[in-house]
C-alpha positions as CSV (number, residue, x, y, z in Angstrom):
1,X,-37.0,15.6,-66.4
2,X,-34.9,14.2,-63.5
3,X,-31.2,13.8,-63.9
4,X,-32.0,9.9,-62.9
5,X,-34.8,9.2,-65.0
6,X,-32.8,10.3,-68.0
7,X,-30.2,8.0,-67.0
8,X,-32.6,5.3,-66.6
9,X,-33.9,5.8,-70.0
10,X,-30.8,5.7,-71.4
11,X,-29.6,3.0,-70.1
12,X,-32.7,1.0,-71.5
13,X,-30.9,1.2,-74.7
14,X,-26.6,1.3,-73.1
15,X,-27.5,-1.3,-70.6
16,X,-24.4,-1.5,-69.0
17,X,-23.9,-5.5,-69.0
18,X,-23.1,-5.4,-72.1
19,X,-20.4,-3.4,-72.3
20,X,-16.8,-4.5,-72.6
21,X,-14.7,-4.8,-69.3
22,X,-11.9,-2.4,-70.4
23,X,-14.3,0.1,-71.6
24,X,-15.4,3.6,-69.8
25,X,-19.1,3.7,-70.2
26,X,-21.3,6.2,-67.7
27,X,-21.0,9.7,-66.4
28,X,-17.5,11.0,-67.5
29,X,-18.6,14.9,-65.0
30,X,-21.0,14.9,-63.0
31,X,-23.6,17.9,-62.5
32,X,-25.0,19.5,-59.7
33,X,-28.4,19.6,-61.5
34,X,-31.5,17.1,-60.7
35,X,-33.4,18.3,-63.4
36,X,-32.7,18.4,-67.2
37,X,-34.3,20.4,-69.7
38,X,-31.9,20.1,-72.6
39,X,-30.0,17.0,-73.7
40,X,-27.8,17.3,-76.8
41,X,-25.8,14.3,-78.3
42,X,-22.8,13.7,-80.1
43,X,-20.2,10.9,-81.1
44,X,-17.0,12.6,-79.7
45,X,-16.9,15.0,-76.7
46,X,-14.1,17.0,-78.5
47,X,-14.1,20.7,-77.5
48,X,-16.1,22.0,-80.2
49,X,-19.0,19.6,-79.6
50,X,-19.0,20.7,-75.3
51,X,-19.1,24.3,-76.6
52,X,-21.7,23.5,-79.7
53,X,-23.7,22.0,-76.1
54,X,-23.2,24.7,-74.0
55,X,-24.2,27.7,-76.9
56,X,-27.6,25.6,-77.4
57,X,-28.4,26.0,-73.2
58,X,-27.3,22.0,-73.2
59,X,-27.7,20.8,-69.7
60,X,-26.4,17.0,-70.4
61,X,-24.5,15.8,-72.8
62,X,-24.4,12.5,-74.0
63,X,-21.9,10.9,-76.3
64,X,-21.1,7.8,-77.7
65,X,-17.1,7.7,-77.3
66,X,-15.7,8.3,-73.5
67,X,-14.3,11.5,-72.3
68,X,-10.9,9.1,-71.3
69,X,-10.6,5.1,-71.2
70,X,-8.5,5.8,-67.9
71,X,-7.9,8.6,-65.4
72,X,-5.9,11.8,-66.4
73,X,-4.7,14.2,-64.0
74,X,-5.8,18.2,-64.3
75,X,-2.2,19.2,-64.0
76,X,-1.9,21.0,-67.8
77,X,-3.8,23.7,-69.7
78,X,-4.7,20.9,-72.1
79,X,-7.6,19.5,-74.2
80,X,-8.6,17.9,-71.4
81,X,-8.5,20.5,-68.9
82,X,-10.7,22.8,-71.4
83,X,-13.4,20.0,-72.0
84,X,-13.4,19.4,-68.2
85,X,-13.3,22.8,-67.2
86,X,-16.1,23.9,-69.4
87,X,-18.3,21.3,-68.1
88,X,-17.7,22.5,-64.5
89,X,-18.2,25.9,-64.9
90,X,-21.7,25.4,-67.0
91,X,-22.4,23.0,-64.7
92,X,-23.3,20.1,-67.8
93,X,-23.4,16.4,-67.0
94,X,-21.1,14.6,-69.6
95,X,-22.1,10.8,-70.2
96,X,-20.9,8.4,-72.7
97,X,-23.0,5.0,-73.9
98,X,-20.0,3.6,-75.5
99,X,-19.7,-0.1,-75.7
100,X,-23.1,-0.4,-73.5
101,X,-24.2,1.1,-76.5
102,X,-22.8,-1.3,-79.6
103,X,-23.5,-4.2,-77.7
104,X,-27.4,-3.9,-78.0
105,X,-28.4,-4.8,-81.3
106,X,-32.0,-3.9,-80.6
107,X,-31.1,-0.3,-80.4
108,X,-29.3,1.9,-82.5
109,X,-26.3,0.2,-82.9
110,X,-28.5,-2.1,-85.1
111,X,-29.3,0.6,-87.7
112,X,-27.4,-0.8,-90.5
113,X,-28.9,-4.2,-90.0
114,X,-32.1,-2.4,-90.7
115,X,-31.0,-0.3,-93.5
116,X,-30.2,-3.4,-95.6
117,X,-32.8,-5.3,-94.6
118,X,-30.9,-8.3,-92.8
119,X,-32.8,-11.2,-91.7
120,X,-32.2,-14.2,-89.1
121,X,-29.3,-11.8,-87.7
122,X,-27.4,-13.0,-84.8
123,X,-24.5,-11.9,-82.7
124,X,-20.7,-12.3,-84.1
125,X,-19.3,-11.9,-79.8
126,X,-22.4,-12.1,-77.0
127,X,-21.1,-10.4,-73.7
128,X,-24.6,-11.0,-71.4
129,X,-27.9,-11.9,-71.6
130,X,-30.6,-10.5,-69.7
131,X,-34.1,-10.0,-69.7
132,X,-36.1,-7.0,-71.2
133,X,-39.3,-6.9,-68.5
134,X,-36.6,-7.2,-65.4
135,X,-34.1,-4.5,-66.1
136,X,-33.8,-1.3,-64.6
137,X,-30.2,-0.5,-64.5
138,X,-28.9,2.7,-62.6
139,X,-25.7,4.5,-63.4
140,X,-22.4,2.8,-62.2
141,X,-21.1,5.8,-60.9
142,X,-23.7,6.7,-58.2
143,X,-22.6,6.3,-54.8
144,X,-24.8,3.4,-53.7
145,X,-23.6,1.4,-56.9
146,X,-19.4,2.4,-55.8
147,X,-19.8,1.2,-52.4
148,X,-20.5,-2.3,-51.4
149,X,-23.6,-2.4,-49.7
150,X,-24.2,-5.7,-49.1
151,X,-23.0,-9.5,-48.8
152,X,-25.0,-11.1,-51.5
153,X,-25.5,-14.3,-50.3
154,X,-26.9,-12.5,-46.8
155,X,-29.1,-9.7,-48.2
156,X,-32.8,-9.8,-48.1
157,X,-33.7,-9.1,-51.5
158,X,-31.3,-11.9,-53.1
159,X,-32.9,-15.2,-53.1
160,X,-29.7,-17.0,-54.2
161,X,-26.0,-16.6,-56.6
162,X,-24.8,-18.7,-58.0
163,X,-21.5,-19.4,-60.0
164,X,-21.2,-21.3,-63.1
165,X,-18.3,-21.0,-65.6
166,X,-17.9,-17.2,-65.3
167,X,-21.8,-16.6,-65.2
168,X,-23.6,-14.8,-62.8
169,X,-27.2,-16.4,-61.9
170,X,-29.6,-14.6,-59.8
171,X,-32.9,-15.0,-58.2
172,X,-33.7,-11.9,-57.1
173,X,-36.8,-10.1,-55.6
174,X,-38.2,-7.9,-58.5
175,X,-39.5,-5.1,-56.1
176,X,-36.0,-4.1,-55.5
177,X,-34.5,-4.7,-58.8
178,X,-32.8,-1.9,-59.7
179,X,-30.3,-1.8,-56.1
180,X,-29.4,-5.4,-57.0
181,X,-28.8,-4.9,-61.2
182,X,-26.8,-1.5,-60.4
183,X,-24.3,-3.2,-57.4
184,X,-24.2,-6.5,-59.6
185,X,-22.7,-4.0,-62.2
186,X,-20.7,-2.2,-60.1
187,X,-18.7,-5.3,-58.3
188,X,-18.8,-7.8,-60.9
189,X,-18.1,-5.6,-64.3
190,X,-15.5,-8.0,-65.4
191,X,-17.8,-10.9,-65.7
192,X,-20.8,-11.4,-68.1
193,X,-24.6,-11.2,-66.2
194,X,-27.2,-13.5,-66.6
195,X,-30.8,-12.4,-65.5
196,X,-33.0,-15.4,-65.6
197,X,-36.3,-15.3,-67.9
198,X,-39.6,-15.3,-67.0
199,X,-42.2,-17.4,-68.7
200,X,-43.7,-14.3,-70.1
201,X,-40.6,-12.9,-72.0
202,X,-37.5,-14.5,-73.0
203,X,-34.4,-13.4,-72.5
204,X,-32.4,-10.5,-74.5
205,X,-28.6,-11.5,-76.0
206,X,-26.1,-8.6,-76.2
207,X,-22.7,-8.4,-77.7
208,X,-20.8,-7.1,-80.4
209,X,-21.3,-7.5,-84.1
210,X,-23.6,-8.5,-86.3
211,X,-24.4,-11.3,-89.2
212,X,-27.8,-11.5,-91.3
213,X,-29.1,-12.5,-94.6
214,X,-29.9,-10.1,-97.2
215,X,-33.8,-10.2,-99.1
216,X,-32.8,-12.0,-102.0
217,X,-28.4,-12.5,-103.4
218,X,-27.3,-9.8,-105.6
219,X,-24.0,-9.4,-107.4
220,X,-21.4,-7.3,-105.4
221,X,-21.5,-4.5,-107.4
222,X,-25.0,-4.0,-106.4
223,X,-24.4,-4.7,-102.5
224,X,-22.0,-1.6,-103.2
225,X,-24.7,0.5,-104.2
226,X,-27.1,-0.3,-101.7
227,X,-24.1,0.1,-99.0
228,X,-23.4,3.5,-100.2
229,X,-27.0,4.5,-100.5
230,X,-26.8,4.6,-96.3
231,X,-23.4,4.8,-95.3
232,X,-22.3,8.6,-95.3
233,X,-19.0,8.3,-97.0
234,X,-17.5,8.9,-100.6
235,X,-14.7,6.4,-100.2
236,X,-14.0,2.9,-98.6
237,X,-11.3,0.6,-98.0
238,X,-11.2,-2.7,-99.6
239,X,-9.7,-5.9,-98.2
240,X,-9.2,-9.5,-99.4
241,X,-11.3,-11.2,-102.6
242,X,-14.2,-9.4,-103.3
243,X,-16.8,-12.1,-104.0
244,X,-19.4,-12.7,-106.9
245,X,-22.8,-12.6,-105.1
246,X,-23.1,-11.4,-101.5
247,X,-26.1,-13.3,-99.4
248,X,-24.4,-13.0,-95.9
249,X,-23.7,-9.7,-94.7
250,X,-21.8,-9.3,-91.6
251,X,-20.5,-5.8,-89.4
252,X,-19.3,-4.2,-86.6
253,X,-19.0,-0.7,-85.8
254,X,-16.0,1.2,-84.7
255,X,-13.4,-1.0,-84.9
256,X,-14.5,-4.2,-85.3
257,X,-12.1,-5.8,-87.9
258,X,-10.8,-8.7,-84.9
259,X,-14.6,-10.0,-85.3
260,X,-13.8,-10.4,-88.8
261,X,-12.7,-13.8,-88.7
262,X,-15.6,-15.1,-86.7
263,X,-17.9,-13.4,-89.1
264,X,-16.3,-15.2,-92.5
265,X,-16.4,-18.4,-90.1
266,X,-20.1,-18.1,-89.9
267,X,-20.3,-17.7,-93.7
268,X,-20.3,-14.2,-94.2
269,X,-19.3,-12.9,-97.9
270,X,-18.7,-9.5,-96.7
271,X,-17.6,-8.0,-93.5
272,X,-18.1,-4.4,-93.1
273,X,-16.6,-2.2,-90.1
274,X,-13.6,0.8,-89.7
275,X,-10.5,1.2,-88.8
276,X,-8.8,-2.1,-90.3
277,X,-5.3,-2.5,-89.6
278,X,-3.0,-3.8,-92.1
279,X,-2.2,-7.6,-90.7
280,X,-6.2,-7.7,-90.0
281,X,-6.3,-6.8,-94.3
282,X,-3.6,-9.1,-94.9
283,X,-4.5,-11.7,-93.3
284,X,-8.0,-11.8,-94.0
285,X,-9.9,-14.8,-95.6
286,X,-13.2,-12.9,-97.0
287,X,-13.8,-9.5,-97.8
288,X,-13.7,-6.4,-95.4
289,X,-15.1,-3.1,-96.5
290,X,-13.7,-0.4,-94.1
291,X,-16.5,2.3,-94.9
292,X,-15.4,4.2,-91.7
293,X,-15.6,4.6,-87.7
294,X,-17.4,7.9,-88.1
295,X,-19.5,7.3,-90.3
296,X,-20.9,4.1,-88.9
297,X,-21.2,5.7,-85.7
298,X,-22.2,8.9,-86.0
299,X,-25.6,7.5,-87.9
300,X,-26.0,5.6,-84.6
301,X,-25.8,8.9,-82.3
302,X,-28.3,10.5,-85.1
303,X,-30.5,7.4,-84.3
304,X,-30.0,7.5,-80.7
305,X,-31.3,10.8,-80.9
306,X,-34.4,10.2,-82.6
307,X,-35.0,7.9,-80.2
308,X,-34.6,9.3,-77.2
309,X,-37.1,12.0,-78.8
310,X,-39.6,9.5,-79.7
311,X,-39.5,8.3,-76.2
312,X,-39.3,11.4,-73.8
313,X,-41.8,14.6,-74.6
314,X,-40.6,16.4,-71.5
315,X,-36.8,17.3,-72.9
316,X,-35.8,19.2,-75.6
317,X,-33.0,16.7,-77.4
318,X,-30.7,17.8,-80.4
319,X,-28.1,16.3,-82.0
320,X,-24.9,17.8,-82.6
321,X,-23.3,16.7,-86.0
322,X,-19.3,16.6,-86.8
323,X,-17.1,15.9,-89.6
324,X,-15.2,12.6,-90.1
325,X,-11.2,13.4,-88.7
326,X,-9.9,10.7,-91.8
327,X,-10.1,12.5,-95.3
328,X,-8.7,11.9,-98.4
329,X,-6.7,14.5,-100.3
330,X,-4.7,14.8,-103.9
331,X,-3.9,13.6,-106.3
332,X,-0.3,14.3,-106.1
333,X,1.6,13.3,-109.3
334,X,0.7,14.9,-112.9
């Protein structure tokens, strides 16, 4: 398979307008290779995982957290300089669906939501809209989408832009799509994307978090039960007043405890997410369950994964499991 078309089908599930402004999402190394024959994925592109790739004949690599959120000079025998190094020398495209990836509740980032059952769900934080039929979204580190190659409001294939509170709106000529979704990402990644609808399909919300309505109530204890029936992980964290009956179940995965708020706001009885921070537990009006970043997110790599291999017959894709860093140990006293 083309190096490009894998991107492109990636990045029908990432699609990079969703993704947060601060965040690092695309190739992290770039390959010399135009083909691909074996992808491997993974949450974390530690340097177990790169080698794990590279023993399996991996020629991309695609993982959910960034290789770095900002540039890092090659000037120590490091971590870094391992990872990068090996990537070079095996000549393995590293890229990361990070945020791109959360932000599309369609996708995997969208498997608990199905686990449980939640219906009527809706978005705690929307970043863009766009629309499913019109996207074709290129990677925003390819030359033509780092250089400017055109004044918008001259080039051919624009029809108009327009700017309205800190949206994007554009007309566009559909044949050439994919040059004017890619610079649009490349030059205006700061600000949230509109693509307009067309009568045939309506137009796809993305953004971060998650609130829906279980089947039927049921006491907390069992909500507990179901949770840990699909969340990989023998212990959780529990914040504020657990209530009687859950109905409303709200989440977010990685860390996601600042959406916590907006989620109680929007009548959620539980919140569910990782990597709570003590004032977020303090101060916290409705329960937060803190089952985990890993194990939220490494379900949604497995899920990527299967997929990816639903979807392309012409690759052989694996997934790469790990082990959550944050374990428990003890007891201490007698």
């Amino acid at each position: 398979m083309k190096t490009a078309d894998l991107i492109k089908q990636i990045e029908n599930t990432a699609i990079l307008c969703g993704a947060a402004s601060w965040d690092n999402c695309g190739i992290q190394v770039p390959s010399r290779k135009n083909e691909v024959h074996k992808l491997a994925l993974a949450l974390d592109p530690t340097e177990e995982t790169i080698q794990a790739a590279i023993d399996q004949g991996a020629d991309f690599i695609l993982t959910h957290h960034p290789l770095l959120m900002k540039p890092k000079y090659l000037n120590k025998l490091d971590t870094h300089f391992s990872i990068v190094s090996a990537l070079i020398k095996n000549d393995m495209c590293l890229y990361s669906a990070h945020t791109s990836l959360d932000a599309n509740p369609e996708g995997p980032a969208g498997w608990l939501a199905r686990a449980l059952k939640l219906q009527d769900c809706k978005l705690l934080g929307s970043t863009c809209t766009f629309e499913p039929e019109a996207i074709a979204f290129t990677p925003k580190q390819d030359i033509a989408a780092s250089t400017r190659l055109y004044e918008w409001e001259n080039h051919p294939h624009i029809h108009s832009v327009r700017h309205v509170e800190q949206m994007i709106n554009v007309t566009y000529n559909k044949e050439h799509r994919s040059a004017v979704l890619a610079q649009l990402t490349a030059d205006l990644d700061e600000l949230p994307i509109f693509i307009p609808s067309t009568p045939d399909t309506g137009p796809q919300s993305l953004g971060f978090g998650t609130i829906g309505t279980l089947p039927k109530p049921v006491s907390f204890g069992i909500f507990t039960e179901q949770l840990a029936s699909v969340v990989n992980r023998d212990y959780w964290v529990v914040s504020g007043h657990t209530p009687e009956t859950v109905t409303k179940v709200a989440y977010c995965t990685g860390s996601g405890s600042d959406f916590a708020p907006k989620a109680f706001a929007m009548g959620a009885d539980v919140f569910i997410t990782g990597d709570v921070k003590y004032h977020a537990a303090l101060d916290t009006t409705g329960c937060i369950l803190d089952v985990g970043h890993f194990s939220l997110e490494e379900e949604m790599m497995h899920q990527f994964a299967l997929q990816l291999a639903s979807e392309l017959d012409d690759i052989e894709i694996f997934f790469l499991p790990a082990q959550d860093p944050m374990r428990l140990i003890g007891p201490f006293a007698e």
